[in-house]
C-alpha positions, 0 to 999 in steps of 0.5 A: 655855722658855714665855716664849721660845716665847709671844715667839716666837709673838707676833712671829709674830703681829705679822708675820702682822698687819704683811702683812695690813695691807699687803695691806688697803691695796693698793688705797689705794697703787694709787690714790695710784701712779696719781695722782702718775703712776706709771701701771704700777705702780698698776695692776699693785697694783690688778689684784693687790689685785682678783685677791685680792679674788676668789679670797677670794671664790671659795674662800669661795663654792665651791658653791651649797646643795644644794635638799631633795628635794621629799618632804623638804620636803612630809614633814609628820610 
């Protein structure tokens, strides 16, 4: 029973490393698409690849630090 469910997790994990692998490698086929001339379609991968790229960014820099009140930074002891 454990060894059915540690192979079911593992190819689990295989494919979940399959699709990040894809998707780290998008921009590098949208360049190779544009290049041998397939205009759309390599700039529909870039556009996706960079839509990507920012909600990456934007989840990971949701808000600013909040600044100390000034007498929690002037309070010496």
């Amino acid at each position: 029973m454990f060894g059915t469910m540690t192979a079911f997790l593992a190819i689990l994990m295989v494919l979940a490393l399959r699709n990040l692998a894809k998707a780290a490698l998008m921009p590098v086929y949208a360049v190779r698409d544009i290049h041998r001339g397939r205009y759309v379609r390599g700039l529909v991968l870039l556009s996706c690849s960079g839509l990507a790229a920012w909600s990456i960014w934007a989840m990971t820099h949701t808000t600013r630090n909040a600044a100390a009140p000034v007498a929690a930074v002037m309070h010496i002891g």
